[in-house]
C-alpha positions in Angstrom: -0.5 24.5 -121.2 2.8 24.6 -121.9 4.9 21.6 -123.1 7.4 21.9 -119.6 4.1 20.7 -118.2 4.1 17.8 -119.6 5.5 15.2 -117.9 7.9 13.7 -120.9 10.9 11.6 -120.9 14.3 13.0 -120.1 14.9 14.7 -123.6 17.9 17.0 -123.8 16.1 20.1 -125.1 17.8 23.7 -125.6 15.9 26.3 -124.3 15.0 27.4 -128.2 14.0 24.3 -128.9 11.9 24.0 -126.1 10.1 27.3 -127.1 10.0 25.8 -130.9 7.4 23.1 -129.3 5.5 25.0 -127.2 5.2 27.3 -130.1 3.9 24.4 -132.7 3.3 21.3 -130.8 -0.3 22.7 -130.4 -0.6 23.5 -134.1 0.8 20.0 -135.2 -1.7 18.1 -132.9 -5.1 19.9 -134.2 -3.6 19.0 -137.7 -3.1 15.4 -136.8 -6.8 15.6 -135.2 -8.1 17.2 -138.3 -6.5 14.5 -141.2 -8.0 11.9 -139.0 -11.4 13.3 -138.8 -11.4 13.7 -142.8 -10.1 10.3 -142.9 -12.8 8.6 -140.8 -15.7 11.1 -142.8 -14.3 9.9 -146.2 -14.2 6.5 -144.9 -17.6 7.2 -143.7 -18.9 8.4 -146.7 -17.5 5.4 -149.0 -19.1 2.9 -147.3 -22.6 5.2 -147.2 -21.8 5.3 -150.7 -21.2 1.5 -151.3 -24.1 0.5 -149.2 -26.4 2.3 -151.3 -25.1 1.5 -154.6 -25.0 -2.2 -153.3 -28.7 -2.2 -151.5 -30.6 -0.9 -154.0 -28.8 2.1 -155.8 -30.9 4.4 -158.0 -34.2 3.0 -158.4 -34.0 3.9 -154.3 -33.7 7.4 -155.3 -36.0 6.9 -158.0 -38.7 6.0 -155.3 -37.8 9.1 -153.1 -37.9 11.8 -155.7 -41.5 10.4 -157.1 
């Protein structure tokens, strides 16, 4: 898909400029998609982590590895 495709607003684009975001528009978007996913999975993972600690913490794991 390229961005001419897309139906954006009226932006005053030179043809190399256009090509600049067809080139990296894609690039900048899977990068935006990836720091959200590690943002959610490290969000994810504190509050796994604070649950634990909170509800029982090591003598949980204490249980489990006996």
């Amino acid at each position: 898909m390229k961005l001419s495709d897309i139906a954006l607003p009226n932006f005053e684009l030179s043809s190399g400029q256009r090509e600049t975001l067809d080139k990296y528009l894609p690039l900048i978007i899977a990068a935006l998609i990836v720091w959200l996913a590690a943002r959610g999975m490290r969000r994810i993972f504190w509050t796994v982590f604070g649950l634990f600690w909170a509800f029982g913490g090591m003598s949980t794991l204490r249980h489990l590895l006996h």
